[in-house]
mmCIF file as Biopython writes it, N, C-alpha, C and O atoms, coordinates in Angstrom:
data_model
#
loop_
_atom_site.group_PDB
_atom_site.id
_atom_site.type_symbol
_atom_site.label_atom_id
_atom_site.label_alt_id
_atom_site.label_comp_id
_atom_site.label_asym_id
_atom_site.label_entity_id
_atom_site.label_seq_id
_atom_site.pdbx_PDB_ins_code
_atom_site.Cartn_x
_atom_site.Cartn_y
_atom_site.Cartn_z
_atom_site.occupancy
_atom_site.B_iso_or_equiv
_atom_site.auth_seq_id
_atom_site.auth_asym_id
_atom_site.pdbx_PDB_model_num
ATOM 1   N N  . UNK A ? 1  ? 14.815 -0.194  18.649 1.0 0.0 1  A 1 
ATOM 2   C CA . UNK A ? 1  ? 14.937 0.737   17.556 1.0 0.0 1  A 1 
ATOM 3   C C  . UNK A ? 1  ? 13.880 0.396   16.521 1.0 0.0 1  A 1 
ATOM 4   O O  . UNK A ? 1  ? 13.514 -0.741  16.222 1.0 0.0 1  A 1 
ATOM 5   N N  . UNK A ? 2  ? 13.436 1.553   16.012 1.0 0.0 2  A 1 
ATOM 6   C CA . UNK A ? 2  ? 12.186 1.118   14.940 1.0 0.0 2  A 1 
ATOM 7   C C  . UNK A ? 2  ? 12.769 2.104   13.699 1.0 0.0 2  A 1 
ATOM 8   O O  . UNK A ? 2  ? 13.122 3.284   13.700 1.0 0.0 2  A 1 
ATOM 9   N N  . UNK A ? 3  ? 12.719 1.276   12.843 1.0 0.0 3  A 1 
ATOM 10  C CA . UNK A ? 3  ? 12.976 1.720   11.301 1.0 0.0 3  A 1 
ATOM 11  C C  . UNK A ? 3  ? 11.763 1.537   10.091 1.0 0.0 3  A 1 
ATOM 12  O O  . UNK A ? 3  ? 11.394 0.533   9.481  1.0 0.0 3  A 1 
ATOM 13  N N  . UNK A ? 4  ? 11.266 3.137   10.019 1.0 0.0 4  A 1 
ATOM 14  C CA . UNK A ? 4  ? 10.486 2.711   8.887  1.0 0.0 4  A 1 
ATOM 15  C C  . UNK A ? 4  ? 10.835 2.285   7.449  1.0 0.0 4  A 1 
ATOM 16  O O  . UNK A ? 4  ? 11.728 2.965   6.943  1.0 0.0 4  A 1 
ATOM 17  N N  . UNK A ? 5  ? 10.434 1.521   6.850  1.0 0.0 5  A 1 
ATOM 18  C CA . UNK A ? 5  ? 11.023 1.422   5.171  1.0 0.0 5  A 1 
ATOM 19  C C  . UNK A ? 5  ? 10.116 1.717   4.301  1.0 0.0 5  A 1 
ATOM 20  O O  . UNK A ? 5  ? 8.959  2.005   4.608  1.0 0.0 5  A 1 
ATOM 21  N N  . UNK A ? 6  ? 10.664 1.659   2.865  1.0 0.0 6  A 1 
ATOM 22  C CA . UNK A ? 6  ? 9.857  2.214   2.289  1.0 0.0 6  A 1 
ATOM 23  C C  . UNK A ? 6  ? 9.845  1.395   0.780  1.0 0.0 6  A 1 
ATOM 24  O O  . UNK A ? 6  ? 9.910  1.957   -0.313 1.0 0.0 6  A 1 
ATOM 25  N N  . UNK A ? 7  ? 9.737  -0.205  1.031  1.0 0.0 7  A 1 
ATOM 26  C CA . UNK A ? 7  ? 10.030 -1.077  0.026  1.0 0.0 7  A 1 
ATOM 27  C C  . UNK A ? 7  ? 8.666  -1.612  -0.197 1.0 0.0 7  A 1 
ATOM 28  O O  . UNK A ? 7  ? 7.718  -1.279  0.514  1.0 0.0 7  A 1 
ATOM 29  N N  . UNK A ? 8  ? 8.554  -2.554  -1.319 1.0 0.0 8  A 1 
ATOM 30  C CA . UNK A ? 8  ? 6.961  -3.141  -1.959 1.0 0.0 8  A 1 
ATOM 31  C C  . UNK A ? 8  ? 6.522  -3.840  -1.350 1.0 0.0 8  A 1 
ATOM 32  O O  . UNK A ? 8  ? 5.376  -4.231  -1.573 1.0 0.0 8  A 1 
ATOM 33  N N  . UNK A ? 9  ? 7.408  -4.385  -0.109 1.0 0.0 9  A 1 
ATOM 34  C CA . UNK A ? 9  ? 6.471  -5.721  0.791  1.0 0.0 9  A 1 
ATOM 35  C C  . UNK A ? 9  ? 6.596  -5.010  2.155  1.0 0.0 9  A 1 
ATOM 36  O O  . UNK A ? 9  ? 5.635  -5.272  2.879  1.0 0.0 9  A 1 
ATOM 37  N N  . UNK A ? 10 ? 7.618  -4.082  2.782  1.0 0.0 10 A 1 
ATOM 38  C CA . UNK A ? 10 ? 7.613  -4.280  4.304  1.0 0.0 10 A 1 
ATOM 39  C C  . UNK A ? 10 ? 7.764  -2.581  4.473  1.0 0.0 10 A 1 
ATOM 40  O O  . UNK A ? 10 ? 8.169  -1.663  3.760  1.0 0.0 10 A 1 
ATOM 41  N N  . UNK A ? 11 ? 7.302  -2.695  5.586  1.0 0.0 11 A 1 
ATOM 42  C CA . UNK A ? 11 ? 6.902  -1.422  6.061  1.0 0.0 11 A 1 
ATOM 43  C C  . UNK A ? 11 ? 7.758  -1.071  7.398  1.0 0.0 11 A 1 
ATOM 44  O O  . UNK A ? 11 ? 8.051  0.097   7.657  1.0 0.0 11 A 1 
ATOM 45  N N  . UNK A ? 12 ? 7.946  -1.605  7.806  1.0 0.0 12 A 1 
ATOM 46  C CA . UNK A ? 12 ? 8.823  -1.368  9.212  1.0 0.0 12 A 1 
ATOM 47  C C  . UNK A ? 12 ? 9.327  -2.162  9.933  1.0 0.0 12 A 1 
ATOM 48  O O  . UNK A ? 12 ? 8.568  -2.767  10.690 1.0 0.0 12 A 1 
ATOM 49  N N  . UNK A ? 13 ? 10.660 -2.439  9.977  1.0 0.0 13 A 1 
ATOM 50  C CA . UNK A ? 13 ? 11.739 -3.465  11.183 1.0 0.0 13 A 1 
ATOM 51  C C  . UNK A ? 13 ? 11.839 -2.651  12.596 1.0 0.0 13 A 1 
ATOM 52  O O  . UNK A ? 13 ? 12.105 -1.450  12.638 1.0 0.0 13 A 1 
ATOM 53  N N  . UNK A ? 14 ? 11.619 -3.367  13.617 1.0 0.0 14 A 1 
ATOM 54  C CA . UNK A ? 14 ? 11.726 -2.927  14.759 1.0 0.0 14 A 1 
ATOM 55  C C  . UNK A ? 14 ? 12.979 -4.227  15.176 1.0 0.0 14 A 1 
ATOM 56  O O  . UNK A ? 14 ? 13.097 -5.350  14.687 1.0 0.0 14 A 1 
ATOM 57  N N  . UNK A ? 15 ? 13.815 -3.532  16.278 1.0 0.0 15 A 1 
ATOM 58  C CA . UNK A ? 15 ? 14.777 -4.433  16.570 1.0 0.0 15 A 1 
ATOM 59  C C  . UNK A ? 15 ? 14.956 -4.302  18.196 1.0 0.0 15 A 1 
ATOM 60  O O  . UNK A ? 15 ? 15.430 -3.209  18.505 1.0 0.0 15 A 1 
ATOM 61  N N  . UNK A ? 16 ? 14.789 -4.836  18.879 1.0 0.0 16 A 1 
ATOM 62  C CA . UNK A ? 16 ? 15.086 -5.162  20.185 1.0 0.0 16 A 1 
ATOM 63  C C  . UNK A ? 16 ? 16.452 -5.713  20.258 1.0 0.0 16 A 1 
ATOM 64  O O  . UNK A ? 16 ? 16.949 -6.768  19.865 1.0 0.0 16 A 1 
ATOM 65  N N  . UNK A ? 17 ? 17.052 -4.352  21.077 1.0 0.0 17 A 1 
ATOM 66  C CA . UNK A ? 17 ? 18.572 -4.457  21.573 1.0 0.0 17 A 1 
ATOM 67  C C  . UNK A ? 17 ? 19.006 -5.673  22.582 1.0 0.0 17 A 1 
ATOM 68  O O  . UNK A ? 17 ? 20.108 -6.201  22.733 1.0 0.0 17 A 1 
ATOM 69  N N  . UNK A ? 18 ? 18.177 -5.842  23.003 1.0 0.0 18 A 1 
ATOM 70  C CA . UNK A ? 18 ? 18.446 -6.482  24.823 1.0 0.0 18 A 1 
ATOM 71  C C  . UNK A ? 18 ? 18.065 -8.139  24.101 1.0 0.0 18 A 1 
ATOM 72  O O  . UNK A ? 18 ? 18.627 -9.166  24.483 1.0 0.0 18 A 1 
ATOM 73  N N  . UNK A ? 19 ? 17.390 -8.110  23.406 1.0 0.0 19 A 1 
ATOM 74  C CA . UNK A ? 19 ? 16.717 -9.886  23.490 1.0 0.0 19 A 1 
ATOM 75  C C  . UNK A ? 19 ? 16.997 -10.649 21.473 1.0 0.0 19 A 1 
ATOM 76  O O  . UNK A ? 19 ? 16.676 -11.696 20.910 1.0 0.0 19 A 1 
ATOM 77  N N  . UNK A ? 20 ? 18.085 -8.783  20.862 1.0 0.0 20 A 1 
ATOM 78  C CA . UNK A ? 20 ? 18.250 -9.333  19.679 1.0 0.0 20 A 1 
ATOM 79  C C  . UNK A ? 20 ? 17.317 -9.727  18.687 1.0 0.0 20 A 1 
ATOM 80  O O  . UNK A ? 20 ? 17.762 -10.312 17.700 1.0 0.0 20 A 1 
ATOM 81  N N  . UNK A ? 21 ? 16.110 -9.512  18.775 1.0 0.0 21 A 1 
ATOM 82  C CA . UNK A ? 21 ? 15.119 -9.980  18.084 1.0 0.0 21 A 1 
ATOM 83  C C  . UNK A ? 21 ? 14.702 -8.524  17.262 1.0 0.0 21 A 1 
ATOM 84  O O  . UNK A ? 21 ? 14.554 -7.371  17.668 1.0 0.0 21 A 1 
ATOM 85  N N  . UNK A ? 22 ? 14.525 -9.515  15.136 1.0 0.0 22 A 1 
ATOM 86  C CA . UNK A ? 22 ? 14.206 -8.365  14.605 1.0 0.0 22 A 1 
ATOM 87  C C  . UNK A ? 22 ? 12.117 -8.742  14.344 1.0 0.0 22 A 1 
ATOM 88  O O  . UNK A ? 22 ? 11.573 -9.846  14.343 1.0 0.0 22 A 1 
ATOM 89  N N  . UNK A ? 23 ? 11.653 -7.763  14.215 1.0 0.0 23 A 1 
ATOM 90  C CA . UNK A ? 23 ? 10.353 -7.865  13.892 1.0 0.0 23 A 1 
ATOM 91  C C  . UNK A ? 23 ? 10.220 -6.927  12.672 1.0 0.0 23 A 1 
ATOM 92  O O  . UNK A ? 23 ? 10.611 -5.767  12.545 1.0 0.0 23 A 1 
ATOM 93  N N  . UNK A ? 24 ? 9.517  -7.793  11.740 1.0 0.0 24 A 1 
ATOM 94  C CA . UNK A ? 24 ? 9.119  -7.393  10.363 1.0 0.0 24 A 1 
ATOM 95  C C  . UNK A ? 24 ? 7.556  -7.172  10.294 1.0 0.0 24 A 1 
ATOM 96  O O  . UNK A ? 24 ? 6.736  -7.943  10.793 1.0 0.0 24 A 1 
ATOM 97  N N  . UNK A ? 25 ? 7.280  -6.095  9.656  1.0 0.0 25 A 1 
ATOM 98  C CA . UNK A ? 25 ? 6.102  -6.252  10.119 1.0 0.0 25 A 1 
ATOM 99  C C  . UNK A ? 25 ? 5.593  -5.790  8.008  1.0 0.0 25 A 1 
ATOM 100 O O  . UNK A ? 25 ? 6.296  -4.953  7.441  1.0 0.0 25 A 1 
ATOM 101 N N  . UNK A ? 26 ? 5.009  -6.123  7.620  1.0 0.0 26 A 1 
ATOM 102 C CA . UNK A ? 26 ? 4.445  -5.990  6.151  1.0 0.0 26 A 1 
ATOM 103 C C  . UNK A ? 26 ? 3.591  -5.408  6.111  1.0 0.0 26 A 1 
ATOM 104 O O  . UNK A ? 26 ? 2.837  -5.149  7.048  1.0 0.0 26 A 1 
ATOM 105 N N  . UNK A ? 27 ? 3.488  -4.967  4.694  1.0 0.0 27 A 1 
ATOM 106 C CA . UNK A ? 27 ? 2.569  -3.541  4.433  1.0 0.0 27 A 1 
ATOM 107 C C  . UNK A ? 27 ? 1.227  -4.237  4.026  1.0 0.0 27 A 1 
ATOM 108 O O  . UNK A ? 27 ? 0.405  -3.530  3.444  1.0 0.0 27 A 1 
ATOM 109 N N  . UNK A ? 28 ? 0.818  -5.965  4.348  1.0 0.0 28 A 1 
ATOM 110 C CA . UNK A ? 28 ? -0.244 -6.172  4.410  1.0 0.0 28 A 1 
ATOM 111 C C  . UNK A ? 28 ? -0.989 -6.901  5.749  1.0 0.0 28 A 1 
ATOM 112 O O  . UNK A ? 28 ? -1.955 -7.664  5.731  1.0 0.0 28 A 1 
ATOM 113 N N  . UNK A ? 29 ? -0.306 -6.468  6.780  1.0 0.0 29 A 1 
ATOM 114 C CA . UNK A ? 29 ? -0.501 -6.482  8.161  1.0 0.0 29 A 1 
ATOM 115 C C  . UNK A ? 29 ? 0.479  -7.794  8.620  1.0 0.0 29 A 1 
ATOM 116 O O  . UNK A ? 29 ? 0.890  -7.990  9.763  1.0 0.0 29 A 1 
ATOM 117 N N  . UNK A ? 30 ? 0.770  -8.723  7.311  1.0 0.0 30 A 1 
ATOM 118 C CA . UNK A ? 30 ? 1.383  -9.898  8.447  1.0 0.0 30 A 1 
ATOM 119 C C  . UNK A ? 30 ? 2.659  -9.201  9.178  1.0 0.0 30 A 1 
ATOM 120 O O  . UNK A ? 30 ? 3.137  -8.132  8.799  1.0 0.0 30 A 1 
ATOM 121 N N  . UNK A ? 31 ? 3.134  -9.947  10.261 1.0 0.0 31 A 1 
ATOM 122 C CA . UNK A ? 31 ? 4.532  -9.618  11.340 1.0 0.0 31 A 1 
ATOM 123 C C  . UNK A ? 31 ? 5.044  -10.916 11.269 1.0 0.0 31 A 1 
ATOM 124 O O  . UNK A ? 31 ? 4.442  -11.987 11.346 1.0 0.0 31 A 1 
ATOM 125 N N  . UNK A ? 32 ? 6.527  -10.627 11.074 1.0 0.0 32 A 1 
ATOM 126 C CA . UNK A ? 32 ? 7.292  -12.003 11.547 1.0 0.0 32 A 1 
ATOM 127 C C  . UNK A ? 32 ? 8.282  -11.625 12.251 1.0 0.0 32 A 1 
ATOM 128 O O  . UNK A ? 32 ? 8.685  -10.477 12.064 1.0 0.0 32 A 1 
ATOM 129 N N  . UNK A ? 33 ? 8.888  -12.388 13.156 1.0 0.0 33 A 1 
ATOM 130 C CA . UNK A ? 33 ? 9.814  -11.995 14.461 1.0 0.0 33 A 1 
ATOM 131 C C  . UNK A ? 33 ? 11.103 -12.825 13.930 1.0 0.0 33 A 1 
ATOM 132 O O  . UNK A ? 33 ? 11.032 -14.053 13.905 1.0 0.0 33 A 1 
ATOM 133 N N  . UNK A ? 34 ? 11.905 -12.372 13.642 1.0 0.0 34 A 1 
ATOM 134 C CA . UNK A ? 34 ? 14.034 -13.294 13.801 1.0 0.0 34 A 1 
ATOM 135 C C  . UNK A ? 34 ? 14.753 -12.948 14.492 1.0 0.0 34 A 1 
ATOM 136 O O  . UNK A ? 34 ? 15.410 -11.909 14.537 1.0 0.0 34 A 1 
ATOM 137 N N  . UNK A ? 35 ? 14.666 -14.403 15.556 1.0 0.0 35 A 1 
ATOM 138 C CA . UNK A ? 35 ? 15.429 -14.394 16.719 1.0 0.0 35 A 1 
ATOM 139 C C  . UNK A ? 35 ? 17.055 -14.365 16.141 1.0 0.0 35 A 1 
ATOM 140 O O  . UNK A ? 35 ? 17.426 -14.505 14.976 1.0 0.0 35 A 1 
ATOM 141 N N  . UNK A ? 36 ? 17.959 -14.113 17.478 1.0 0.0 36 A 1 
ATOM 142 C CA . UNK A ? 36 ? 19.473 -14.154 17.270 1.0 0.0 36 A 1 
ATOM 143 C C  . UNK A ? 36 ? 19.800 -12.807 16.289 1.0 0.0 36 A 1 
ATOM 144 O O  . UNK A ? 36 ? 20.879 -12.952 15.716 1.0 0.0 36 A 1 
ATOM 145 N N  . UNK A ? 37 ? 19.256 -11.789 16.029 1.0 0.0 37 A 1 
ATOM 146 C CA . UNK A ? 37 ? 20.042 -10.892 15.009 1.0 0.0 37 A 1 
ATOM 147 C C  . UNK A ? 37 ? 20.778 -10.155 15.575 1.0 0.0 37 A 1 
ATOM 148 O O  . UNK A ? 37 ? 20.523 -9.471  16.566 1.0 0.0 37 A 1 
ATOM 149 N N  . UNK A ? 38 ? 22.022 -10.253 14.833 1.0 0.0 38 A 1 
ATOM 150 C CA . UNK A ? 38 ? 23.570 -9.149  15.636 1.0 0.0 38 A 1 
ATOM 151 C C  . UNK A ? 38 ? 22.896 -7.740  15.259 1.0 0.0 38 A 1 
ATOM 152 O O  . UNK A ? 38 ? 22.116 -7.683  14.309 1.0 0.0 38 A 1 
ATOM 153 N N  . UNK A ? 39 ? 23.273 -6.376  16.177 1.0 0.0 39 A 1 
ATOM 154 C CA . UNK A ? 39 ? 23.164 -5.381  15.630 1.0 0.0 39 A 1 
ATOM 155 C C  . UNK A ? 39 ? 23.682 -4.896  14.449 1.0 0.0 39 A 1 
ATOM 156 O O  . UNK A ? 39 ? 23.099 -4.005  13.831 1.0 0.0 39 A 1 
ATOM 157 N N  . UNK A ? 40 ? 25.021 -5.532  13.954 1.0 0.0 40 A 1 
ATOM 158 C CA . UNK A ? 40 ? 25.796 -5.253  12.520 1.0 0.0 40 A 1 
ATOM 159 C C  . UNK A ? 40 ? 24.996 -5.057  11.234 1.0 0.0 40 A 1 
ATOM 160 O O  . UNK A ? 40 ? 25.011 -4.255  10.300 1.0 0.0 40 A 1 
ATOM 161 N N  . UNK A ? 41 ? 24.071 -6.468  11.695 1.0 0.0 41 A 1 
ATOM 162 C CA . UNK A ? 41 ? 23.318 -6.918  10.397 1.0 0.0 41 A 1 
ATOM 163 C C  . UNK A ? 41 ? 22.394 -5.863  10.485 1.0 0.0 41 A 1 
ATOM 164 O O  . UNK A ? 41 ? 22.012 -5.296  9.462  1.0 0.0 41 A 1 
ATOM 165 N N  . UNK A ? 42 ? 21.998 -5.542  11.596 1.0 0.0 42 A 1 
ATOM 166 C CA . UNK A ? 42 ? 20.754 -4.500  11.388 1.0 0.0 42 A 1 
ATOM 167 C C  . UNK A ? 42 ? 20.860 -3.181  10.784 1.0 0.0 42 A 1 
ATOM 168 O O  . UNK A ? 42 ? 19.988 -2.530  10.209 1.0 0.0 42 A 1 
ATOM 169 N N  . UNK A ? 43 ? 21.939 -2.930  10.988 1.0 0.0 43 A 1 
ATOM 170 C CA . UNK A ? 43 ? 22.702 -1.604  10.705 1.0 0.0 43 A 1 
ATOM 171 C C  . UNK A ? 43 ? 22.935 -2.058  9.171  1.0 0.0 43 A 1 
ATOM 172 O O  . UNK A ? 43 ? 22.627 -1.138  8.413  1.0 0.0 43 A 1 
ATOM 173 N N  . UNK A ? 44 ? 23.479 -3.440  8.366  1.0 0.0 44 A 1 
ATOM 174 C CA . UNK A ? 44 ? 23.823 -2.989  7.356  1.0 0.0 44 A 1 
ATOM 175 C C  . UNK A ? 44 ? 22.710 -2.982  6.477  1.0 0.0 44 A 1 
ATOM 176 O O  . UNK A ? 44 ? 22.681 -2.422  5.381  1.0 0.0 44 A 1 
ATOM 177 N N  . UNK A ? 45 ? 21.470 -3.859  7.195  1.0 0.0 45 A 1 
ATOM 178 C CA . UNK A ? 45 ? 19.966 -3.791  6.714  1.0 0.0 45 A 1 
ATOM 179 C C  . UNK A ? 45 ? 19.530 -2.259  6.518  1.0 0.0 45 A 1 
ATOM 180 O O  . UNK A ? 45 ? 19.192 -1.883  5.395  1.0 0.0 45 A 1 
ATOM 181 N N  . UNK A ? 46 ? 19.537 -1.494  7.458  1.0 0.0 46 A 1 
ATOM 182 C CA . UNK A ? 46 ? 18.910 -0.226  7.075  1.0 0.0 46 A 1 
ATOM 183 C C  . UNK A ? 46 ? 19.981 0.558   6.414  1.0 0.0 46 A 1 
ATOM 184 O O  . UNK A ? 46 ? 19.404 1.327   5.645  1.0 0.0 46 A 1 
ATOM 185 N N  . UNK A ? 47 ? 21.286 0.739   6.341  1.0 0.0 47 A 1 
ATOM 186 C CA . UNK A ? 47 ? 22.015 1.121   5.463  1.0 0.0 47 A 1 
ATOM 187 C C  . UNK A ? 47 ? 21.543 1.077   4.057  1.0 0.0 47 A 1 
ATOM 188 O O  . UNK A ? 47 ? 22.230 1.736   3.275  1.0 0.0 47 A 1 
ATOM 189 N N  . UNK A ? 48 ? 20.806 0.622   3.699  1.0 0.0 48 A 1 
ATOM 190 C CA . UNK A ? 48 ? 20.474 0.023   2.323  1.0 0.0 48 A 1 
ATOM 191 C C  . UNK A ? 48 ? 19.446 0.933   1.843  1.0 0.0 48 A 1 
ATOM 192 O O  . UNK A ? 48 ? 19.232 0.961   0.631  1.0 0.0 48 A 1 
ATOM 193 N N  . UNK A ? 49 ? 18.797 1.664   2.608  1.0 0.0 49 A 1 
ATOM 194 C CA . UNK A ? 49 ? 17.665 2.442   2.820  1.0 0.0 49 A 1 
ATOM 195 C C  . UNK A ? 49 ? 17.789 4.277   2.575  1.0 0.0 49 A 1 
ATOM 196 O O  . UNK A ? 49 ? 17.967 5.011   3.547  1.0 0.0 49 A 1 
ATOM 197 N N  . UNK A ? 50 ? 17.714 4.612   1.707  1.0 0.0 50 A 1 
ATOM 198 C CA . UNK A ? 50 ? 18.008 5.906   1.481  1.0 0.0 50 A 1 
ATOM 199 C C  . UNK A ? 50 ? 18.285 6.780   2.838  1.0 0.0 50 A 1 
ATOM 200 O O  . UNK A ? 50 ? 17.376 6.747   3.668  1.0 0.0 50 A 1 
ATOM 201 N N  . UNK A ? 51 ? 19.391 7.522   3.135  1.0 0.0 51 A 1 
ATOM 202 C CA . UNK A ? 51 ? 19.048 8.084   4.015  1.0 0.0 51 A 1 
ATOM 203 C C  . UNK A ? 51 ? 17.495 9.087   4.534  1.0 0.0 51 A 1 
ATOM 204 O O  . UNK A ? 51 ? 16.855 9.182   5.582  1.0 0.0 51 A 1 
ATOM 205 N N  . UNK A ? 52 ? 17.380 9.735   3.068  1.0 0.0 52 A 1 
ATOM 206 C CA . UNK A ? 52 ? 16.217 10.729  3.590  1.0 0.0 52 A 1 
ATOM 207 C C  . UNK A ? 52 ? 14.825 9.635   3.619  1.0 0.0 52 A 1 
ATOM 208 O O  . UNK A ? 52 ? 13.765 10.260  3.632  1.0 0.0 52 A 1 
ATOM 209 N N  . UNK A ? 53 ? 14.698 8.381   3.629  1.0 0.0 53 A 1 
ATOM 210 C CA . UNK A ? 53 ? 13.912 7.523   3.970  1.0 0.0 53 A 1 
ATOM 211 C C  . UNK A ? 53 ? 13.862 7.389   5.179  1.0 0.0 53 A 1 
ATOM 212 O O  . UNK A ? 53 ? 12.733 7.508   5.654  1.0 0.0 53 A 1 
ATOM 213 N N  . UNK A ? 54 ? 14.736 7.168   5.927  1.0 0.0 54 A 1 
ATOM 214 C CA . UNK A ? 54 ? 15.270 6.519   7.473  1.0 0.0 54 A 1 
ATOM 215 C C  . UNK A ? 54 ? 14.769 7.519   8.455  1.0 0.0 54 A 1 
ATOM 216 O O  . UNK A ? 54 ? 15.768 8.194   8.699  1.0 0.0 54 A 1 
ATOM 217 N N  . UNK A ? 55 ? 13.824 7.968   9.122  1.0 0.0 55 A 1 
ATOM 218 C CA . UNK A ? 55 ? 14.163 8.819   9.913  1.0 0.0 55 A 1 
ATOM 219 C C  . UNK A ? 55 ? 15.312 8.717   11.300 1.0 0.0 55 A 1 
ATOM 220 O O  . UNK A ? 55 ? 15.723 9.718   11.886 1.0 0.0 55 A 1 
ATOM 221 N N  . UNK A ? 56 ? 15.634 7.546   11.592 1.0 0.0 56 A 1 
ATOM 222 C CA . UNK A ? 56 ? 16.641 6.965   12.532 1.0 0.0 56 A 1 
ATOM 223 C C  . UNK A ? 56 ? 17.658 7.473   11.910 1.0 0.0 56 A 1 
ATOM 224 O O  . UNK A ? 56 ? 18.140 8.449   12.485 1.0 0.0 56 A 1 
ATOM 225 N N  . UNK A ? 57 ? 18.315 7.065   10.642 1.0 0.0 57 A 1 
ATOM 226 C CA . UNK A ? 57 ? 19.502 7.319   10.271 1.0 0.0 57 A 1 
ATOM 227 C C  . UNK A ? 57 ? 19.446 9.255   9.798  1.0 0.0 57 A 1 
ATOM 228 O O  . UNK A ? 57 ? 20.423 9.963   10.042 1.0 0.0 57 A 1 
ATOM 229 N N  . UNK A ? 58 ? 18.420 9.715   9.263  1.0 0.0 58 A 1 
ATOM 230 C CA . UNK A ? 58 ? 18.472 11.133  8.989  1.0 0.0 58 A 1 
ATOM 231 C C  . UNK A ? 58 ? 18.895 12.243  10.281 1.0 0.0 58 A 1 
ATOM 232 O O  . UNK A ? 58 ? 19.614 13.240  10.210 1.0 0.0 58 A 1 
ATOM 233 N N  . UNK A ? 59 ? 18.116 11.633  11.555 1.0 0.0 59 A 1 
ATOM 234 C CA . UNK A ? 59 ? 18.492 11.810  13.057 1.0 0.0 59 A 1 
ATOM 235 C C  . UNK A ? 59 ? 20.391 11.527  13.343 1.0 0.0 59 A 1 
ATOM 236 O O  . UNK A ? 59 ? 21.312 12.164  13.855 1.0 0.0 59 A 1 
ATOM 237 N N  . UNK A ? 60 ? 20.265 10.587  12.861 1.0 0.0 60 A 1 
ATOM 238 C CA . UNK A ? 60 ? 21.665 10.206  13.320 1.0 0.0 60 A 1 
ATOM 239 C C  . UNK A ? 60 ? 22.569 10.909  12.624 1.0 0.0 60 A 1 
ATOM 240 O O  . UNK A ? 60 ? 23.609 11.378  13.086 1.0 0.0 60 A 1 
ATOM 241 N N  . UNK A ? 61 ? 22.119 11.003  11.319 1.0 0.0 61 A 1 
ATOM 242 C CA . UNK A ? 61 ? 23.496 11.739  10.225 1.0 0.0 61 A 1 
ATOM 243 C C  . UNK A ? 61 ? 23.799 13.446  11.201 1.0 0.0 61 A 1 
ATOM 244 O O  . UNK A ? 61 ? 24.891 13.966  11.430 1.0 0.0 61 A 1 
ATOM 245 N N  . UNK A ? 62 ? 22.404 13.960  11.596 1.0 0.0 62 A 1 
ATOM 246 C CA . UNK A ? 62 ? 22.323 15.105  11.788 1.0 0.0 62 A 1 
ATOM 247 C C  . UNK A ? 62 ? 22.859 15.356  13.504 1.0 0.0 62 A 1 
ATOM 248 O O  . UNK A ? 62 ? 22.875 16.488  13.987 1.0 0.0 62 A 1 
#
């Protein structure tokens, strides 16, 4: 799943279902990868995120 954001440092979390791993990737090119993340957390991570920001969650509401 890939979630764009729309905050002052990060630009987009991608999350791999199968291996749990989130990837951060920053709006000044660095990427960092966190192993072990439950889907919960990910969900309550982009929860946080305006819906009409999310296109994942705007998809989903609809």
């Amino acid at each position: 799943m890939q979630f764009l954001v729309h905050s002052k440092t990060i630009a987009e979390l991608e999350y791999d279902s199968e291996t749990c791993v989130m990837r951060v990737l920053y709006k000044d090119g660095r990427v960092s990868s966190v192993p072990d993340v439950a889907p919960t957390l990910v969900m309550k991570i982009v929860a946080r995120v305006p819906v009409e920001k999310s296109p994942y969650l705007m998809q989903t509401a609809i």
